[in-house]
C-alpha angles and dihedrals in degrees: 000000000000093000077068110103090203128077118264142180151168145223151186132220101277087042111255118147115252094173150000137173136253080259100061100045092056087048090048100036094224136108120248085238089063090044106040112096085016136121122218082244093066086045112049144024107292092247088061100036092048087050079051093052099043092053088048094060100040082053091052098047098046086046086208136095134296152196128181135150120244140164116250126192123226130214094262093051110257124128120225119181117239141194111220122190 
């Protein structure tokens, strides 16, 4: 996963991280070890992370793919806006 130049993650049903790239943790700003057993919840401010966790369980219900812009925070503080699949 980490020879990936995008960013990827993972997560589990209630939707705590269990991975995530190289990638991801320089977009984010974040390391893995601050991620990994948390909710975005627990990780950015609760708009985002509500938009996170919407997308997450329209995802889950239409089992099929997705794509959707969104804002993300990153560690210093700046917002960028992204596009996730």
């Amino acid at each position: 996963m980490n020879l990936v130049p995008a960013p990827i993650f993972v997560k589990d049903r209630a939707g705590r991280y269990l991975a995530c790239n190289r990638a991801f943790e320089v977009f984010i700003g974040k390391r893995g070890e601050e991620m990994i057993g948390k909710t975005a919840f627990e990780l950015f401010p609760h708009e985002l992370a509500k938009i996170y966790h919407d997308a997450d369980e329209r995802l889950l219900k239409a089992r099929g793919n997705q794509t959707y812009e969104a804002s993300v925070q990153y560690a210093d503080g700046t917002y960028r806006d992204v596009q996730f699949h």
